[in-house]
C-alpha positions as CSV (number, residue, x, y, z in Angstrom):
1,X,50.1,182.2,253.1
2,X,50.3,183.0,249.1
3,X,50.8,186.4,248.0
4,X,47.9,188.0,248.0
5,X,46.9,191.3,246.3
6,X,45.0,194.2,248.8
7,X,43.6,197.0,247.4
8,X,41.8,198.3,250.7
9,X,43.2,199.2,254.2
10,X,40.5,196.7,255.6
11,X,42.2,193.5,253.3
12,X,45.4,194.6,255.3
13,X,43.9,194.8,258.9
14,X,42.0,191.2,257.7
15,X,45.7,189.8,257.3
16,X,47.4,191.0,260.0
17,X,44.8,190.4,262.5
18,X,45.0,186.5,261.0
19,X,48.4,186.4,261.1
20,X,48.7,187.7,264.8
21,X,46.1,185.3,265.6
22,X,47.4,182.1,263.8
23,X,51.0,183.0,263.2
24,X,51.7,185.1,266.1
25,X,49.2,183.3,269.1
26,X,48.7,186.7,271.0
27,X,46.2,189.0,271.6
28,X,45.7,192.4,270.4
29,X,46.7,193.6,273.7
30,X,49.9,191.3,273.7
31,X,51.0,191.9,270.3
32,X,50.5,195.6,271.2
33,X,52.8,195.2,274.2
34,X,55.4,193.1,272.0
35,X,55.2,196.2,269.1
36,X,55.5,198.9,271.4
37,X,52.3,200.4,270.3
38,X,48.9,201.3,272.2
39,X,46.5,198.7,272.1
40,X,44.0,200.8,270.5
41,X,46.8,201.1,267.5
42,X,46.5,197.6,267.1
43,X,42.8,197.5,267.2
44,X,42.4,200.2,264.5
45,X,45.3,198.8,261.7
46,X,43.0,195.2,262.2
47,X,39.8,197.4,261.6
48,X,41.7,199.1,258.5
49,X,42.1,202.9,259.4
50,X,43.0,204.7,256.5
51,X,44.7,207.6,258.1
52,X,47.0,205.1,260.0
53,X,51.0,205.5,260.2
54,X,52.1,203.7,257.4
55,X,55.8,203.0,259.6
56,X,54.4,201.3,262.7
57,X,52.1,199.4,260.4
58,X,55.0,198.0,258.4
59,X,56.6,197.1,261.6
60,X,53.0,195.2,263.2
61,X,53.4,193.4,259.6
62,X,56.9,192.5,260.1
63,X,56.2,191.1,263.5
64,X,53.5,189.2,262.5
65,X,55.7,187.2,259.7
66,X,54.0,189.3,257.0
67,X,56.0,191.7,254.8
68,X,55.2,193.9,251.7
69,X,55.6,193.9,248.0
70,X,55.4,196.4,245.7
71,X,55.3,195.3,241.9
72,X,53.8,197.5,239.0
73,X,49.9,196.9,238.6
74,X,49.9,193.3,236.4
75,X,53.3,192.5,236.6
76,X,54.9,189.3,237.7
């Protein structure tokens, strides 16, 4: 996968929910299991919960082979 620019909590739950499903090859309930984290945790950063904890959602990203950037808006 590319880099890829998100703007919404929902583009983030879209990408982690393909990597765990791709990438990963486990369900929500598995990759819940594997992260330490209740299923329904899973289900809601994959639906793109706003109010989520930003920490275990770095660490579901992290598991899933994904990892953030942060670069100032138009820069390389």
């Amino acid at each position: 996968m590319n880099q890829v620019v998100v703007t919404r909590t929902k583009e983030i739950g879209a990408l982690l929910r393909e990597a765990r499903k791709k990438q990963a090859g486990m369900t929500q309930a598995e990759f819940a299991t594997l992260a330490n984290v209740g299923n329904r945790f899973v289900v809601d950063a994959e639906n793109g919960k706003e109010t989520i904890q930003a920490q275990k959602l770095l660490e579901l990203l992290a598991l899933a082979g994904l990892e953030v950037v942060i670069r100032r808006k138009g820069g390389a």
